[in-house]
MILUM-184638 format. One record per residue (C-alpha): residue in one letter; residue number from 1; x, y, z. Coordinates in steps of 0.1 Angstrom, whole numbers. Last residue first. Example, Ala and Ser with C-alpha at 12.3 -4.5 7.8 and 13.67 -1.06 7.14 Angstrom:
<S, 2, <137, -11, 71>>
<A, 1, <123, -45, 78>>
This chain:
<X, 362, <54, 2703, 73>>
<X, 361, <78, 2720, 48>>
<X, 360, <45, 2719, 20>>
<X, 359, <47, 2673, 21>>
<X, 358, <65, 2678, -13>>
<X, 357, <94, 2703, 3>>
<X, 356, <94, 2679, 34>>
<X, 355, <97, 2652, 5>>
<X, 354, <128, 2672, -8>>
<X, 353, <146, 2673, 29>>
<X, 352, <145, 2637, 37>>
<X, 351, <152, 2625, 5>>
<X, 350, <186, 2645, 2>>
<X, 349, <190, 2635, 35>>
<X, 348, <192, 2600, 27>>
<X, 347, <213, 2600, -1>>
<X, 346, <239, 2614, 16>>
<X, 345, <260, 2643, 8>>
<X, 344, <272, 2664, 35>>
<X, 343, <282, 2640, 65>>
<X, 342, <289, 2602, 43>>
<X, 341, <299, 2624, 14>>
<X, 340, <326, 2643, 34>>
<X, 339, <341, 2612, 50>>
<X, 338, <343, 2598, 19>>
<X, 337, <362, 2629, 4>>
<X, 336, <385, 2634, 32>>
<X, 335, <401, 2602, 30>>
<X, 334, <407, 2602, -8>>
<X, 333, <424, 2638, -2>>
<X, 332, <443, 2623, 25>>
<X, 331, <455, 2595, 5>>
<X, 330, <464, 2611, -28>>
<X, 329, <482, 2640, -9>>
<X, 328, <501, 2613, 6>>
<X, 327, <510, 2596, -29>>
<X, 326, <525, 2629, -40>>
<X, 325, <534, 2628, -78>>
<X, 324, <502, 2623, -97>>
<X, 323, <477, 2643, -68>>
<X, 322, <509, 2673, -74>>
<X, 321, <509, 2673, -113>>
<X, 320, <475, 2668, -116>>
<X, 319, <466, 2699, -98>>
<X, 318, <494, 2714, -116>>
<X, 317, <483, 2707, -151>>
<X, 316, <446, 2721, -142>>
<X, 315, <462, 2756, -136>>
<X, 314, <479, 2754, -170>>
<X, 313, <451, 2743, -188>>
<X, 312, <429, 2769, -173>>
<X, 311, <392, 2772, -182>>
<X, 310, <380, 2773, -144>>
<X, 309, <406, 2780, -123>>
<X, 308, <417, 2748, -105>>
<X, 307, <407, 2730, -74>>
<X, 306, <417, 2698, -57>>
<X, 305, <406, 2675, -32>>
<X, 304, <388, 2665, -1>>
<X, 303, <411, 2691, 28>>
<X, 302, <412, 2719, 7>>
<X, 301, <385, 2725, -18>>
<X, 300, <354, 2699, -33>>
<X, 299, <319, 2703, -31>>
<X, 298, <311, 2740, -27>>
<X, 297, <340, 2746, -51>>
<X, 296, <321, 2725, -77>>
<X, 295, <291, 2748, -79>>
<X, 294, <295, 2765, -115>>
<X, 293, <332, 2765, -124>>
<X, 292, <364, 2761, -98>>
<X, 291, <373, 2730, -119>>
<X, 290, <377, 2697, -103>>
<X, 289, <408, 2677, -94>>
<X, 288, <396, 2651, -78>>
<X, 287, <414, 2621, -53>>
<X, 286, <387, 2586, -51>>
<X, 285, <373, 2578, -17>>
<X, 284, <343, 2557, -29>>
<X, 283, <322, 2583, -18>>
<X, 282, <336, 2613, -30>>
<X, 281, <341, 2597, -67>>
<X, 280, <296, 2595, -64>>
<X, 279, <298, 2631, -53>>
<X, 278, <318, 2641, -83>>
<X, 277, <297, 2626, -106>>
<X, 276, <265, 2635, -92>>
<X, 275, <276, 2667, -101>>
<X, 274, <263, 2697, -79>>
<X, 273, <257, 2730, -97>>
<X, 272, <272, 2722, -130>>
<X, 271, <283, 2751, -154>>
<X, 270, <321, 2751, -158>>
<X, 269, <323, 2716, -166>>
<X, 268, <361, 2701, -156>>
<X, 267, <352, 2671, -134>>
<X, 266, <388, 2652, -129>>
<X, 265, <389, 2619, -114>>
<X, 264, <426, 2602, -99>>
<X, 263, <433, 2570, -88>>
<X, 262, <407, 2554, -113>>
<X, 261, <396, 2520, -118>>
<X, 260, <369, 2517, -93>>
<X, 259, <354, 2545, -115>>
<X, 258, <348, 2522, -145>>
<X, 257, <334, 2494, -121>>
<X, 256, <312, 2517, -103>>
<X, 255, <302, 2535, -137>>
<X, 254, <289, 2502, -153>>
<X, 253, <260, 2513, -173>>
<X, 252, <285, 2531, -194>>
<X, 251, <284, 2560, -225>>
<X, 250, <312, 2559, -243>>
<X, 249, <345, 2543, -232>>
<X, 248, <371, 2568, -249>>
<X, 247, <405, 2558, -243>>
<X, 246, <431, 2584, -240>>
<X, 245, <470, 2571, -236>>
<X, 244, <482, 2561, -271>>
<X, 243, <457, 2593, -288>>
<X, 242, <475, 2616, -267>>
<X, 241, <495, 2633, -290>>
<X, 240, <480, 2664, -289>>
<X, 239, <470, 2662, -327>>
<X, 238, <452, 2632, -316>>
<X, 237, <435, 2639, -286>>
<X, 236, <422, 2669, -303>>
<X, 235, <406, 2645, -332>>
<X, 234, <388, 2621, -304>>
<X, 233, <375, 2655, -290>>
<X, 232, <360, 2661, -324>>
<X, 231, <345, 2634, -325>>
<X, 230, <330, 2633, -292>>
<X, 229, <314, 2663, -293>>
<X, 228, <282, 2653, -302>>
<X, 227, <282, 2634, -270>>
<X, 226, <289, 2602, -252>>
<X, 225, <302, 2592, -221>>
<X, 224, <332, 2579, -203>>
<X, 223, <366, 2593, -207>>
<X, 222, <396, 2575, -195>>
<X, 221, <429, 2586, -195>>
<X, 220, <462, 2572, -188>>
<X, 219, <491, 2584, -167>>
<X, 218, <530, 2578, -166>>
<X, 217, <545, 2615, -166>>
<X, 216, <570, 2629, -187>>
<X, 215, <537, 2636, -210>>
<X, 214, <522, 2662, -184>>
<X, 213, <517, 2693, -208>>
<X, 212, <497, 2671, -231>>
<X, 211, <473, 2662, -197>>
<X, 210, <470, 2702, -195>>
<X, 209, <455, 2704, -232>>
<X, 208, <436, 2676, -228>>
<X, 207, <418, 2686, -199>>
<X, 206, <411, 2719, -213>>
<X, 205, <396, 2699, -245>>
<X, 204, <374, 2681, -224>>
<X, 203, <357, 2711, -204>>
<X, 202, <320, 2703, -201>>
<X, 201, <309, 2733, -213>>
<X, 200, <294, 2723, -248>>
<X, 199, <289, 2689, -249>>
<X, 198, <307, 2654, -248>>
<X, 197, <289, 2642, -217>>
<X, 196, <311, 2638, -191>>
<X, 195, <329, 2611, -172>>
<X, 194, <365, 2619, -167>>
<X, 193, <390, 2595, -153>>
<X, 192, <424, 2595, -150>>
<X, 191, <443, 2561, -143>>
<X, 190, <477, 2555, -130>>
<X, 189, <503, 2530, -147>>
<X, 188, <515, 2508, -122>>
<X, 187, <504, 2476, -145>>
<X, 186, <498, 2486, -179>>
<X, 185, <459, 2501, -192>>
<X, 184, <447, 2483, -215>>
<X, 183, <414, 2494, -221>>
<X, 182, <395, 2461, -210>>
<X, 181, <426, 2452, -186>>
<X, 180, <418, 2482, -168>>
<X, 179, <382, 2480, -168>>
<X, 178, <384, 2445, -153>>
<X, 177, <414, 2449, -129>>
<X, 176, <396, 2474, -109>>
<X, 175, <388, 2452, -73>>
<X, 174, <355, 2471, -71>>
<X, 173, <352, 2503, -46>>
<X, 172, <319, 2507, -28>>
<X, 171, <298, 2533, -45>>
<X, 170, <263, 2516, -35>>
<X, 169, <273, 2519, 1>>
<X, 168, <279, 2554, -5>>
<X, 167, <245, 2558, -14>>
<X, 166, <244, 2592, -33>>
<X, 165, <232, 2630, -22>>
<X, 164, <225, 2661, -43>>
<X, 163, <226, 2691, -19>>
<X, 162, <190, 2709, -8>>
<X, 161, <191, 2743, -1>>
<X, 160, <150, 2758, 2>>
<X, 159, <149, 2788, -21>>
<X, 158, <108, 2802, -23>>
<X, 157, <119, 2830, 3>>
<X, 156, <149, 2845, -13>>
<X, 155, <123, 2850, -42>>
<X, 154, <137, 2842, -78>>
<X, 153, <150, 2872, -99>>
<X, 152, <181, 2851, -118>>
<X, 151, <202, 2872, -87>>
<X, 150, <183, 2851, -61>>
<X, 149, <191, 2819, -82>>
<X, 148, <223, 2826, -87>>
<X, 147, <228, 2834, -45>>
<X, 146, <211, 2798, -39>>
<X, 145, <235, 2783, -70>>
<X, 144, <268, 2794, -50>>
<X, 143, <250, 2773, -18>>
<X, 142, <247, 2742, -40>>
<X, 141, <212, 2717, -50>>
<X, 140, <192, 2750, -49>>
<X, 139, <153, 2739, -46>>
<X, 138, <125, 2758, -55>>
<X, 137, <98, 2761, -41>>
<X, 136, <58, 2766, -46>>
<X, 135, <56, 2787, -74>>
<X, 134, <28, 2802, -86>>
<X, 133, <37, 2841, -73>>
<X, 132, <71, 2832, -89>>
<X, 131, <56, 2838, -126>>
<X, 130, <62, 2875, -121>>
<X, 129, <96, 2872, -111>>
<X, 128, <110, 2846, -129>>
<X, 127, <92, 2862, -161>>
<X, 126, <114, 2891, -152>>
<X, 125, <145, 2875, -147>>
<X, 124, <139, 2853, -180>>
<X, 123, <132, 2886, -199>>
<X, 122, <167, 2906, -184>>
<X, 121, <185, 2875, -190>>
<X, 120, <196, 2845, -171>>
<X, 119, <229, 2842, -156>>
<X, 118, <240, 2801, -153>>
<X, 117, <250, 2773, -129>>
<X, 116, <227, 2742, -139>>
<X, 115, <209, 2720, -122>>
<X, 114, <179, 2742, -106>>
<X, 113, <152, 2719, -91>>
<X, 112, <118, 2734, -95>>
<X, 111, <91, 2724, -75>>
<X, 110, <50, 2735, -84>>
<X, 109, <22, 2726, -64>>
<X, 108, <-3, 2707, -76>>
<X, 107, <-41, 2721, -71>>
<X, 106, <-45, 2751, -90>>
<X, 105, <-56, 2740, -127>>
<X, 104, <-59, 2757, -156>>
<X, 103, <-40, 2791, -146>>
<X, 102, <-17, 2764, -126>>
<X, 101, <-13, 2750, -162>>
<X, 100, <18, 2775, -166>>
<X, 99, <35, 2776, -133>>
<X, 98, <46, 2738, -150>>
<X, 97, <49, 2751, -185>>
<X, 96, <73, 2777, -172>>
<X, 95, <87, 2745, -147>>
<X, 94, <91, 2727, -180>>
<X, 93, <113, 2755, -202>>
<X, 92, <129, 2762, -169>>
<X, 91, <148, 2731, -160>>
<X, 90, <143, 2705, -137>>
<X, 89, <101, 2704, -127>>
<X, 88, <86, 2689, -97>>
<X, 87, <45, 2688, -100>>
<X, 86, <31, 2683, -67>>
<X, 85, <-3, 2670, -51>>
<X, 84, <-8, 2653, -86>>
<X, 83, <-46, 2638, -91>>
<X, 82, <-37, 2617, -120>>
<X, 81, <-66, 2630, -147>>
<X, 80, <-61, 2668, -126>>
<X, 79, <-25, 2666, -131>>
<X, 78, <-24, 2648, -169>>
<X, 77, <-52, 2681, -175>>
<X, 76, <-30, 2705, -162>>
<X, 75, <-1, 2690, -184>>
<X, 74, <-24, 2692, -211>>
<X, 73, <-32, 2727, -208>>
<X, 72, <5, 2740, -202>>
<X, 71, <20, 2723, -232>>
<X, 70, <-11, 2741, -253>>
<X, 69, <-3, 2771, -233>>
<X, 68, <35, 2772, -247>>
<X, 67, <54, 2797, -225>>
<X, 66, <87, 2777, -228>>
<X, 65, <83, 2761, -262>>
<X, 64, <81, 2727, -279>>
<X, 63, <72, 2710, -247>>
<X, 62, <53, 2676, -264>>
<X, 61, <43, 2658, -234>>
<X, 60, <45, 2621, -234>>
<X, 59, <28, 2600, -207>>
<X, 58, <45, 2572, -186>>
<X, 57, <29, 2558, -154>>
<X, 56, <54, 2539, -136>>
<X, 55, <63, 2501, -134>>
<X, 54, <94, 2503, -128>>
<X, 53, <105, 2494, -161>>
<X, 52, <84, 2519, -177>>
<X, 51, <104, 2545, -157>>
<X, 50, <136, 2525, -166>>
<X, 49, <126, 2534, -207>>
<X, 48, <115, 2570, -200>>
<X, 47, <152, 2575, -185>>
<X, 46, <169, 2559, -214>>
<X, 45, <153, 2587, -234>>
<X, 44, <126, 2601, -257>>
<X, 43, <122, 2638, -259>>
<X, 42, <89, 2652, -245>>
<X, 41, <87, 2640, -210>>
<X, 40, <65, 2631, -183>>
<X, 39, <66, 2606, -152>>
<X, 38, <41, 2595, -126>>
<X, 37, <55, 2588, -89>>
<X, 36, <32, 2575, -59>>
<X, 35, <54, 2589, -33>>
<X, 34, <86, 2570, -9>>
<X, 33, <98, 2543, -27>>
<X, 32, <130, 2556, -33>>
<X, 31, <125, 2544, -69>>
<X, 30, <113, 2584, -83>>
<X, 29, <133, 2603, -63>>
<X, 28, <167, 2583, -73>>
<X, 27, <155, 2584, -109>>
<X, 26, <147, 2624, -106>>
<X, 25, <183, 2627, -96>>
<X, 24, <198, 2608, -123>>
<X, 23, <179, 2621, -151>>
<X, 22, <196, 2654, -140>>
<X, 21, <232, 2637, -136>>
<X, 20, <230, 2627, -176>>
<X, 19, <209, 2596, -192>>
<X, 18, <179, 2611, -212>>
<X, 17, <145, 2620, -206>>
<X, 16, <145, 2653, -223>>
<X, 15, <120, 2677, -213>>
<X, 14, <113, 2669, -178>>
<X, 13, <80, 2663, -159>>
<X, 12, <83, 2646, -124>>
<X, 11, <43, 2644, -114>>
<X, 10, <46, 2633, -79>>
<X, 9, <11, 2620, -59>>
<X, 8, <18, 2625, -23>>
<X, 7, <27, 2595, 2>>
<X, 6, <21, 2608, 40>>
<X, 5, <52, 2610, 62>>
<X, 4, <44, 2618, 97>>
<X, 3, <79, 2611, 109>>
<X, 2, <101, 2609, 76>>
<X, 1, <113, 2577, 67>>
């Protein structure tokens, strides 16, 4: 607990309240226990359903646009109804909104978390500009994302560097006979594991294509989530000839378990600033291979894992070649990467630092 810690009133408003490593991170802030949390969306989600759960006040939002005044008016009025010291936003279409209903109300202040790893254009530089006047902070969850941000025309000032964080207690690993026996995977035979949605820049069919270069090697894949493109991927895997060793779990409650079944995870997005995924394989000492895309070099290089150049089947074969083939590398990556998360990435600090951002970086 922070010293001085006062609870603040947290409006957490997000577009789509669904189930990736965004709805993650605003779960973790919103069950620590440490503000008085109320949550809004606009598309309906397994996140909006384990607010309820908790016991949170839920309110939907209709956010059809980013400069939508209507949106901006009824989240002012939600603030001023709730009393919200701080509105924390996750992508730009709701921290617009957000800055937005500071014309119509000037109490909350206004936290953006930037998830994503992307340019912005000429008009989305300029309204980042000239909107950053009602801006409290935002908060760069990577160092590569901080200089992004900078060149997306937000304030050096306003950027406060805050890394994701998990429990690593909670990622403890689980005897993996369950999950393996559940796709099944023979005795010996090493696991991959990917857990992605099946979207645009996530990297599945690169994976793929290295894994079909790697066929004199015993290996089998699991992918967990869901996506719309799933089906397709299925169909890649097929003409690759990988159908026999690719299982496709869908989306999973049980990641622990799924991940305790893995020697080796790959994350091969391009656009992710700090994946919760990778962090959570950190801390139960699992080898990656991770693209060199959006933030993941800030997480993972050298001494903790892998990296490849992002996009390259043939790059990403090699990785996997070497963490398949050399046991040792295997270990010391694995013993790298909990240490790591315990020192970079804990939970804990994450917390810390973000509710110093809430409290105004008392």
């Amino acid at each position: 607990m922070l010293r001085g810690f006062a609870f603040v009133n947290v409006l957490y408003l997000i577009h789509h309240a669904g189930q990736g490593g965004t709805e993650r991170y605003v779960r973790d802030l919103m069950e620590s226990g440490r503000v008085t949390p109320v949550f809004a969306y606009t598309q309906d989600g397994l996140l909006r359903k384990r607010a309820e759960a908790l016991g949170i006040p839920v309110f939907r939002v209709p956010m059809p646009r980013r400069y939508g005044l209507r949106a901006a008016r009824a989240v002012a009025g939600l603030c001023r109804d709730r009393q919200i010291d701080v509105i924390h936003t996750q992508f730009l279409r709701e921290n617009t909104i957000a800055l937005l209903s500071r014309l119509f109300y000037r109490k909350p202040r206004v936290v953006y978390t930037n998830h994503l790893f992307f340019p912005n254009g000429f008009v989305t530089r300029l309204s980042n500009r000239v909107l950053s006047r009602l801006q409290h902070a935002v908060i760069a969850v990577c160092g590569p994302a901080r200089v992004q941000l900078i060149r997306n025309g937000i304030p050096a000032r306003l950027i406060r560097l805050i890394h994701n964080g998990v429990d690593p207690a909670a990622w403890a690993r689980l005897p993996n006979g369950a999950v393996r026996q559940e796709t099944g995977v023979p005795d010996g035979v090493p696991v991959i594991l990917y857990a992605a949605r099946f979207v645009e820049g996530k990297g599945h069919a690169c994976l793929l294509e290295a894994l079909a270069g790697l066929k004199e090697l015993p290996f089998h894949l699991l992918l967990a989530g869901d996506g719309e493109l799933r089906a397709e991927t299925e169909k890649l895997a097929g003409r690759l000839g990988l159908s026999d060793r690719t299982s496709f779990l869908g989306f999973r409650e049980d990641m622990r378990a799924v991940l305790s079944a893995a020697a080796i995870c790959v994350n091969a997005a391009s656009t992710e600033a700090c994946s919760y995924n990778i962090l959570e394989a950190m801390a139960m000492g699992v080898p990656q291979v991770v693209s060199d895309g959006g933030g993941n070099a800030d997480l993972i290089g050298g001494e903790n894992g892998l990296t490849y150049r992002d996009g390259d089947p043939e790059a990403l074969a090699d990785a996997l070649r070497r963490l398949l083939t050399d046991g040792d590398l295997r270990e010391k990556c694995a013993k790298n990467a909990k240490e790591t998360a315990n020192r970079r990435f804990h939970i804990r600090d994450m917390l810390d630092a973000t509710y110093s951002v809430y409290q105004g970086d008392k």
